[in-house]
N, C-alpha and C positions, 0 to 999 in steps of 0.2 A: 249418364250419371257417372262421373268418377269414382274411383274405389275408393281412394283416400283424399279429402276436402282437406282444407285448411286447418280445422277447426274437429276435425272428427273423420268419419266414415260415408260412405255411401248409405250406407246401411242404417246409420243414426237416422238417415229422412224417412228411411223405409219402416221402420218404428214408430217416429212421429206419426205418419200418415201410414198406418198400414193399408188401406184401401184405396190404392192408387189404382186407379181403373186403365192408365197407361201403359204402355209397354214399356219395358227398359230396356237399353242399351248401352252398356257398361265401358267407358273406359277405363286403360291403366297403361301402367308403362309395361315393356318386357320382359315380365318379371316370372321364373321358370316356375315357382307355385301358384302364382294368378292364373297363370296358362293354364295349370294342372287343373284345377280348380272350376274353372269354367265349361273344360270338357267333360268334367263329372257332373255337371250343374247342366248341361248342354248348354247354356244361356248365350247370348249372341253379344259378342265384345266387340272392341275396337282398339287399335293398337296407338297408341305416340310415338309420332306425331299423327294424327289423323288425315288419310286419305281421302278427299272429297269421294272418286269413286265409291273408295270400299263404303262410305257412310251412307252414300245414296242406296249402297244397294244393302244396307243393313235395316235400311227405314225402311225398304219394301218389301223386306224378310219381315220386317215389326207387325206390317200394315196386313201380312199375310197370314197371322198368325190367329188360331182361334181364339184362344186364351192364354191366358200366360199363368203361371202355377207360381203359389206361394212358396210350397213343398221343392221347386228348383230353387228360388231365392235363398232358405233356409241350408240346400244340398253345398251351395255356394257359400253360403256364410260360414257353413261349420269348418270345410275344406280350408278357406281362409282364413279364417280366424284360430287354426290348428296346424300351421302349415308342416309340422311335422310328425303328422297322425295321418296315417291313411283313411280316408274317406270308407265309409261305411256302406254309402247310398250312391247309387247312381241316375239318373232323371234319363229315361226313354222317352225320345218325341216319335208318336205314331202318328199319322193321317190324323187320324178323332181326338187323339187326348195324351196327355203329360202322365207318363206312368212313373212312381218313382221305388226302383228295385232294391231290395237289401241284396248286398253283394253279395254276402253267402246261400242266397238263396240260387244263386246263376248256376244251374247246373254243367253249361252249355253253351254256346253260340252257334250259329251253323251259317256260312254262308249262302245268299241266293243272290245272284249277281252279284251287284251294287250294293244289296240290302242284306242286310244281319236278322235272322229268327234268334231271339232271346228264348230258351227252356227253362221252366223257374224250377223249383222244386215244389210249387203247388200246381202241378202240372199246368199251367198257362204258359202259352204261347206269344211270342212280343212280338211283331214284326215291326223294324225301325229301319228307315231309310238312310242308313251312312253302313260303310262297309268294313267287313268284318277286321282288315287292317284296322283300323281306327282304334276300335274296341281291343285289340292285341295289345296294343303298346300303352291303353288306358288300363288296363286291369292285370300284367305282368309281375305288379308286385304283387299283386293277392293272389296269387299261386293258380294263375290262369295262361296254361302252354298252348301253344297251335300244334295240333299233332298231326294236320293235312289242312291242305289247301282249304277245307271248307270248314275245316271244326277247330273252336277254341272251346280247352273244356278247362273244369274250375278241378284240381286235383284231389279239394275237401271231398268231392263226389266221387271218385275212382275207388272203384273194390280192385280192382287186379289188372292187369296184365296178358293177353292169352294170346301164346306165340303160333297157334294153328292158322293159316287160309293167310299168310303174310301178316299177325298181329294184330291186336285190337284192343283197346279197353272196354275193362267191362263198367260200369257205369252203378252205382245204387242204387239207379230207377231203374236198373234192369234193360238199358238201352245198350250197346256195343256201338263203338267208333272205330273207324279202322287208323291205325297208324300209319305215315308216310314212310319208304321208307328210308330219308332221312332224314328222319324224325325219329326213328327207331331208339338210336345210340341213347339221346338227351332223354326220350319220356323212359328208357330202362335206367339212367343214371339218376333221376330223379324218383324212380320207385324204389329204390335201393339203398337211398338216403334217406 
């Protein structure tokens, strides 16, 4: 489905028929908020001009998929249809199910390989298969630093600073992170601001 039809929107058919039992797979042009938009939606797009490859292997990402969530279409709609409001919600694809997180609730990220463990602030646990790179440059503007290699934390959660055992943040939930260290300089310049 295209983002923008002739005549309207994608999303106008997605309202006519809200119960469309199909998968979507969206396309659009190059466009640096659609992109934005999609990775907070995770939704699976396609670029123009379309690449036979890339579509073949998008329909068997489609055909792979448990379910598809209404709740990402809506994460997608809001994103686009505000392209200059930061997104609120972000859609976690796990193994079983389409979780979809209030941003301020992200206490945390933590690398494990490849994959990213989500910490909410209702203590649950996310475990999502794309890596913690990913999620850095998706959530940078909502005051989410990488302070090591394995941890992106949300700084709304940071009680302090504690410069013992090479540095570390202390956390709300009472968790400590250690700082890199350099990463040191940036997470002191930004407690100080």
């Amino acid at each position: 489905m295209d983002i923008l039809l002739g005549d309207g929107k994608g999303f106008d058919l997605l309202e006519i028929f809200p119960d469309i039992p199909s998968r979507i797979i969206f396309v659009t042009e190059s466009d640096e908020y659609a992109l934005r938009a999609f990775r907070f939606a995770a939704l699976d797009y396609l670029l123009k001009p379309i690449d036979p490859e890339q579509l073949k292997a998008a329909v068997r990402r489609a055909q792979q998929q448990q379910n598809g969530s209404r709740e990402s279409l809506n994460v997608l709609r809001e994103a686009i249809t505000k392209p200059d409001v930061l997104p609120t919600r972000l859609s976690l694809h796990t193994q079983e199910r389409i979780i979809i997180a209030e941003i301020d609730q992200i206490i945390r990220c933590e690398a494990d390989g490849n994959n990213t463990r989500f910490i909410l602030s209702t203590n649950e646990k996310i475990f999502v298969t794309k890596t913690l790179k990913q999620y850095e440059q998706l959530l940078e503007r909502h005051r989410f630093i990488r302070v090591h290699q394995s941890h992106l934390v949300n700084f709304r959660h940071v009680r302090g600073f504690e410069k013992k055992d090479g540095g570390y943040l202390s956390l709300k939930n009472g968790e400590i992170i250690p700082v890199s260290v350099r990463k040191k300089a940036e997470v002191m310049d930004i407690l100080e601001h």
